[in-house]
C-alpha angles and dihedrals in degrees: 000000000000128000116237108259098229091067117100120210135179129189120213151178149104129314109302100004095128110256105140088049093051095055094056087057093054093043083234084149086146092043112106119246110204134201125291103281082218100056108124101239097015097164107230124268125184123248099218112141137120098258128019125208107186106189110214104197087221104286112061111212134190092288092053092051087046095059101036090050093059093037114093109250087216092066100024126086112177114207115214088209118186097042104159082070094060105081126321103281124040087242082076093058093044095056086046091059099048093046078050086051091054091038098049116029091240135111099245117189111188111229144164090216093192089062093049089042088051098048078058098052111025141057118230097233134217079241098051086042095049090049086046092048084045093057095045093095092057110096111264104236126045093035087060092046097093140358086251092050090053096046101043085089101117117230091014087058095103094036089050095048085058081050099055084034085059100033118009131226097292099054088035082064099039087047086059100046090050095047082046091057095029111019097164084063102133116224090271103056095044095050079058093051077052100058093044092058094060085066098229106124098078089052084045094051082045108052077046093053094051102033112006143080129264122231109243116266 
């Protein structure tokens, strides 16, 4: 569902957050993405939007704390991205977010925002589905601890690595856990679980509660 147009947005953060990627998951192409918050002498440039996304690459450290505190909460939505790297289950990232939220004064969803730019972009295949159903024997984890684990499967290894190049390691993982509970799951489905598993959709519901329009009843 489209943003109104007359809503300005910036993303923001620090060198290597994500922001241009997430932007791409939300489908934000118009949103302005500003300078590394980071950059030594970065002149200075004003956040004034409408909505602020500020895009923390997992840790939050002391430039991150200076500029939320001074950012509005009404207009500011901090993204937790890279998720999958924060703990071993995305329960850990959740309660991450919420102990960010109380610490600082902004709503924080935790999200892998390639994943969510992929599932965009990008069909879950009967290749990539038959290499996915072939793997489901091999012990989860440790196959799904690393890229070299997973590709370490003989005669699958270059099929695996297209399927790390398409989907990375995190919805590799939620892709088998899905086919171990459901195997019968089709190509479609599956590309949904997949989207669901990124974690955008409650930043996306959110940015549309607060700025966009609502679909007739």
């Amino acid at each position: 569902m489209p943003i109104e147009r007359s809503v300005r947005i910036q993303v923001t953060g620090r060198a290597r957050a994500g922001k241009t990627t997430l932007r791409h998951a939300l489908s934000l192409l118009a949103a302005e993405e500003t300078p590394p918050l980071d950059r030594p002498g970065q002149p200075h440039f004003a956040l004034d939007a409408d909505l602020l996304l500020y895009v923390l690459p997992g840790a939050v450290n002391p430039v991150d704390r200076r500029m939320l505190a001074a950012l509005p909460p009404e207009r500011t939505l901090v993204i937790l991205n890279k998720a999958d790297s924060l703990g071993t289950r995305w329960s850990d990232a959740a309660l991450l977010a919420a102990r960010l939220e109380d610490e600082l004064g902004h709503r924080t969803f935790p999200v892998v925002a390639v994943l969510a730019a992929r599932t965009r972009t990008t069909t879950l295949t009967a290749a990539d589905l038959h290499t996915l159903r072939r793997q489901l024997p091999r012990p989860d984890p440790p196959a799904t601890l690393s890229h070299d684990l997973f590709t370490a499967a003989g005669p699958d290894s270059e099929a695996c690595q297209a399927l790390l190049d398409r989907w990375d390691l995190h919805g590799v993982s939620c892709a088998l856990t899905a086919l171990r509970h459901h195997p019968a799951l089709t190509e479609r489905a599956l590309g949904q679980i997949l989207h669901c598993a990124s974690g955008i959709d409650p930043l996306h519901t959110e940015i549309l509660r607060r700025y966009g329009t609502t679909p007739a009843a």
